[in-house]
C-alpha positions in Angstrom: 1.3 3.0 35.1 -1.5 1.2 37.0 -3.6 -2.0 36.7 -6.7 -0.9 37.8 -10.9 -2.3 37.2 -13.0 -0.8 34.6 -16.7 -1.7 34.1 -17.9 -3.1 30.5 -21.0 -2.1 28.8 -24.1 -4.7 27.8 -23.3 -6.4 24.6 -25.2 -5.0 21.4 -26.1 -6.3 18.1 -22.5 -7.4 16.5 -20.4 -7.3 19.3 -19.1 -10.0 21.4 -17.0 -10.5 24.9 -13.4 -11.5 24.5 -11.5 -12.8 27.0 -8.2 -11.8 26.4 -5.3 -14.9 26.9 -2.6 -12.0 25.4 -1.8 -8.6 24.6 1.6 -7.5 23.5 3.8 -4.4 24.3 4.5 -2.1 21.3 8.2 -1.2 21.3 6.7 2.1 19.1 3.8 3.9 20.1 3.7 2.5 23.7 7.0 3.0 24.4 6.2 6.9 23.3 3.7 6.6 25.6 5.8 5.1 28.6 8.3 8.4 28.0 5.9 11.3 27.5 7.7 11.6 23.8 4.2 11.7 22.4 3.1 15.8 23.1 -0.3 15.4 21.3 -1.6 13.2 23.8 -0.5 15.9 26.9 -3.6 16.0 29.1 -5.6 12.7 27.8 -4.2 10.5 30.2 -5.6 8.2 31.7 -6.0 6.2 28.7 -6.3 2.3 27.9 -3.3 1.5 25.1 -3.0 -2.0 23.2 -3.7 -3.4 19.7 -2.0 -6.5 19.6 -4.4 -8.8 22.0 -5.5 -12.3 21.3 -8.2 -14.4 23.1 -11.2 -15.9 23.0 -15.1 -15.1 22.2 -17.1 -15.7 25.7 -20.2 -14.1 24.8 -21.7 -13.3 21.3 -25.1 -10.9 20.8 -27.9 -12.6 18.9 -26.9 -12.2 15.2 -22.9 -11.7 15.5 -20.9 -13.8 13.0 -18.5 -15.1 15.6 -19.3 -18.2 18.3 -18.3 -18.8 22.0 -15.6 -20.5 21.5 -13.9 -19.0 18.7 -9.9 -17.2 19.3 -10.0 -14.1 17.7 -7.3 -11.5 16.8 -8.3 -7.9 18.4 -6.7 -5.1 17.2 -8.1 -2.8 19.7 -11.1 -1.7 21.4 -12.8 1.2 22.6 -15.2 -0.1 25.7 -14.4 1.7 28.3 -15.4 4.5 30.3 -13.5 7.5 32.6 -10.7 6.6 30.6 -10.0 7.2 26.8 -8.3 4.2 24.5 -5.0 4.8 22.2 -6.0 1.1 21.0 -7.5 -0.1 24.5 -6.6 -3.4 24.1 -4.6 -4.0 27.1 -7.5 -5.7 29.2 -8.3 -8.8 30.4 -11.8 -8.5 29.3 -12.9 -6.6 26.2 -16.2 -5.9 24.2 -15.4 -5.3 20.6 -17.6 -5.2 17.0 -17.1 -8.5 15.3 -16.2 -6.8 11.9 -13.1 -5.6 13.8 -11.8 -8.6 14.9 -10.5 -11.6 13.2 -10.8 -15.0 13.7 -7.0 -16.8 14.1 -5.9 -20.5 14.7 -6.0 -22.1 18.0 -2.3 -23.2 17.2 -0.5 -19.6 17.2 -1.4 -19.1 20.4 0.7 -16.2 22.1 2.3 -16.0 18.5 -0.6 -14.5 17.3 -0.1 -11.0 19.0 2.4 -10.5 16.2 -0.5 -10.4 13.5 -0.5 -6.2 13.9 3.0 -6.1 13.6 3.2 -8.4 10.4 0.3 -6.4 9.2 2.2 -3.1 9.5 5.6 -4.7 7.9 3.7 -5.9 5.3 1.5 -2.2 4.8 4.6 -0.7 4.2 5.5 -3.1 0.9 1.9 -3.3 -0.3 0.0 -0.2 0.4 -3.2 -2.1 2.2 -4.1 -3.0 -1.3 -5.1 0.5 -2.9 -1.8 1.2 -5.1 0.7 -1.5 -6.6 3.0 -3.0 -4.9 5.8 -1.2 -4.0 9.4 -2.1 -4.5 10.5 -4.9 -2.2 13.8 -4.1 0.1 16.7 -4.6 -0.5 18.2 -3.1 2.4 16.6 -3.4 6.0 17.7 -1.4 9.1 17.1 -3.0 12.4 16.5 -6.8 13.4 13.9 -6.2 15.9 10.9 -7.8 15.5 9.6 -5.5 12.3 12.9 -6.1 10.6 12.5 -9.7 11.1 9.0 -10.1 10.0 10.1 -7.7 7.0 12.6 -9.7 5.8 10.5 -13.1 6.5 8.0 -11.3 4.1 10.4 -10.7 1.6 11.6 -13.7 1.5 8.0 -15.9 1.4 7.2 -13.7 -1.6 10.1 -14.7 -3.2 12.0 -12.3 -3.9 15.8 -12.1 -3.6 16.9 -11.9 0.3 17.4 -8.9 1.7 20.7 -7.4 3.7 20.0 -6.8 7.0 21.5 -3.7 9.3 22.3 -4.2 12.7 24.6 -2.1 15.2 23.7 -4.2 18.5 25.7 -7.6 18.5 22.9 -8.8 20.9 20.0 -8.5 17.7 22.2 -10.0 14.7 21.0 -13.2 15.5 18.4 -15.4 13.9 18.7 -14.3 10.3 16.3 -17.2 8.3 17.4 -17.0 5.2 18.7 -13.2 4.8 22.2 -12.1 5.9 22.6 -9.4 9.0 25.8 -7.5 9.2 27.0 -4.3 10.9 26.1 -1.0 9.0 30.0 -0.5 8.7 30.9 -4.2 7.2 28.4 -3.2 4.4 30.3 -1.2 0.7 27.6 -1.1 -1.2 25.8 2.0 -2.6 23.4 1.0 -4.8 20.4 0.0 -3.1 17.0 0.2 -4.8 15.2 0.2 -1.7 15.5 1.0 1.7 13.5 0.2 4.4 14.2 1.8 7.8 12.1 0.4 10.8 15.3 1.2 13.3 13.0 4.6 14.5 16.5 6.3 14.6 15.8 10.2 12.9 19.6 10.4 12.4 20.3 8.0 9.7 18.6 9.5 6.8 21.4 10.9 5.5 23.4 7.9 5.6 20.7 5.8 3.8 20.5 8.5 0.9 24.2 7.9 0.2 23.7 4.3 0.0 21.1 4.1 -2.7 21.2 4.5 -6.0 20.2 7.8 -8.3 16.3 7.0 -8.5 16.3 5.0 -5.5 14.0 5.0 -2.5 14.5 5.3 1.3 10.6 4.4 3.3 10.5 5.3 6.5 8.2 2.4 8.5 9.6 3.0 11.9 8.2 5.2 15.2 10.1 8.4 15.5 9.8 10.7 18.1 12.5 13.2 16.7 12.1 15.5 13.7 13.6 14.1 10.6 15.5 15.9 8.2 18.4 15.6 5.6 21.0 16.9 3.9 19.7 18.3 0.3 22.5 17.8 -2.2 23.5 14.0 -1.6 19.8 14.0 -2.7 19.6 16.1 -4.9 22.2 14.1 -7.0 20.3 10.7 -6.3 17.1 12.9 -7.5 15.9 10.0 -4.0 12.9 9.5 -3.2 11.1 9.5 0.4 8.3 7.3 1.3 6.4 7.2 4.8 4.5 4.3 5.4 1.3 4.5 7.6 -0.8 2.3 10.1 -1.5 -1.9 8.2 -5.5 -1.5 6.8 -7.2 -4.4 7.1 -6.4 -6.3 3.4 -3.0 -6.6 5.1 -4.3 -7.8 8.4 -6.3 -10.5 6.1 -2.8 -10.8 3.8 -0.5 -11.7 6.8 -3.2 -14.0 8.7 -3.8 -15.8 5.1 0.3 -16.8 4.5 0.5 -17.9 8.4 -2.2 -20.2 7.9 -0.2 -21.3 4.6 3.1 -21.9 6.9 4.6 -19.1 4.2 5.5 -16.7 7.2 6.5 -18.1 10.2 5.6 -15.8 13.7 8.1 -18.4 15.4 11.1 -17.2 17.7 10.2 -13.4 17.7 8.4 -13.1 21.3 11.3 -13.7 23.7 9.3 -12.3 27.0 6.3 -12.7 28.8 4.7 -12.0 32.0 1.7 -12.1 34.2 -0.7 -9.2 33.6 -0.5 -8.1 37.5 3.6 -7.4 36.6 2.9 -4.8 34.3 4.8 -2.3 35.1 7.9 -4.6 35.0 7.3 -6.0 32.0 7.3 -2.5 30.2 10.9 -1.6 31.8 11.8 -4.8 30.6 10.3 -4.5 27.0 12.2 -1.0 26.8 15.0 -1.4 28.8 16.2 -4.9 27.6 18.2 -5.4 24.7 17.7 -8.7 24.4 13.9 -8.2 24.8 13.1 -8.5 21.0 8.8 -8.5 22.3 6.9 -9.1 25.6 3.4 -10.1 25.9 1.9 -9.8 29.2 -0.3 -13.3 29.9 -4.0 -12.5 30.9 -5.0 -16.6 31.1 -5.4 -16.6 34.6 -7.8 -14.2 34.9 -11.2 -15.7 35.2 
């Protein structure tokens, strides 16, 4: 990886100029990237990643609906060129369309890099507002940062708390209002719902025995390895598999609407940062620290 100066083009009608204050480091698709784990993207390197920045508008073309001024959620951008963008949001600077960005309180600050993340754990219950509502978890595996946020959500909609899995004693902390136990402390077998975001392709058959005949195992983590089962445990439970995709923007809007509320709280989940010119450690650290629940790397000093 390299930190290196890219040119931005001339503002046109509806974009504006961000200056980015933060960008986060997915644990998912970047870290896919960082290993070579990703084979479709063989041979498109070098490419911009990033869609969990947050900054401010510097310049606005005549006619945008955002101001100077304004901090701004950008989910990506795609401004640069000799270089392609998975996202391209990592950047100091950034020229984005207004309708793609969204306008967030001052008071998040760094917090607010968690907005895509939210987003995506809260996609995976609602469906980005085109189908009903899915069945709410009752089971969670993993307490990183998208089990957290998924169980936060769960809870601020009201519905009864979900169990948490979690094999690594350094992650069973900072359960708020949910319980988080080891996989093996945990006898029961007839879960409704369960929500993987653990990215491990070798539990499926595990979860299948642990729900109930009818029930449902959704699949809302990154997984580089093939998944696959064992038929008859399924068979019996007649089990149903779900695969939830990328947030849309209702749930972007969702999730930014019940953090203004104080129903979800972003608090407590970013446990890392560093300056943007220490890249490449941050990433070993994001993926090679256990107790790295999410880094941000911290643009703000670059004019």
């Amino acid at each position: 990886m390299s930190l290196q100066a890219l040119e931005l083009p001339q503002l046109q009608a509806g974009q504006v100029e961000v200056a980015v204050q933060f960008s986060g480091i997915s644990t998912g698709t970047e870290r896919m990237l960082w290993d070579g784990s990703i084979q479709t993207l063989q041979g498109m390197y070098p490419l911009v990643p990033g869609y969990e920045s947050v900054g401010q508008v510097v310049k606005a073309a005549a006619g945008s609906k955002l101001k100077e001024g304004q901090t701004v959620f950008v989910p990506g951008a795609n401004c640069f060129t000799g270089v392609r963008s998975l996202y391209g949001g990592a950047a100091s600077r950034l020229v984005v369309s207004d309708q793609a960005i969204l306008p967030v309180s001052n008071a998040l600050g760094s917090d607010a890099v968690l907005l895509a993340l939210a987003a995506t754990a809260y996609h995976a219950v609602s469906g980005g507002g085109q189908q009903k509502s899915f069945i709410p978890p009752e089971l969670i595996i993993g307490h990183g940062v998208m089990g957290r946020l998924l169980a936060r959500l769960t809870v601020a909609a009201g519905c009864p708390a979900p169990t948490v899995w979690e094999a690594q004693a350094g992650l069973m902390h900072g359960g708020d209002g949910y319980t988080v136990i080891r996989p093996e402390e945990d006898t029961r077998h007839d879960y409704q719902a369960i929500y993987d975001v653990s990215g491990n392709a070798a539990i499926l058959d595990q979860l299948i025995q642990r729900i109930r005949p009818g029930g449902e195992v959704v699949l809302a983590g990154s997984y580089p390895q093939n998944l696959q089962f064992t038929y008859a445990p399924a068979f019996m439970r007649e089990a149903r598999l779900r695969i939830a995709s990328e947030w849309k923007r209702p749930d972007l809007l969702a999730v930014n609407q019940l953090v203004n509320k104080g129903q979800l709280s972003l608090k407590g989940l970013i446990t890392h940062a560093q300056n943007f010119e220490s890249a490449t450690a941050a990433y070993e650290t994001a993926f090679g620290d256990i107790s790295c629940l999410k880094m941000v790397l911290d643009w703000s000093a670059h004019a």
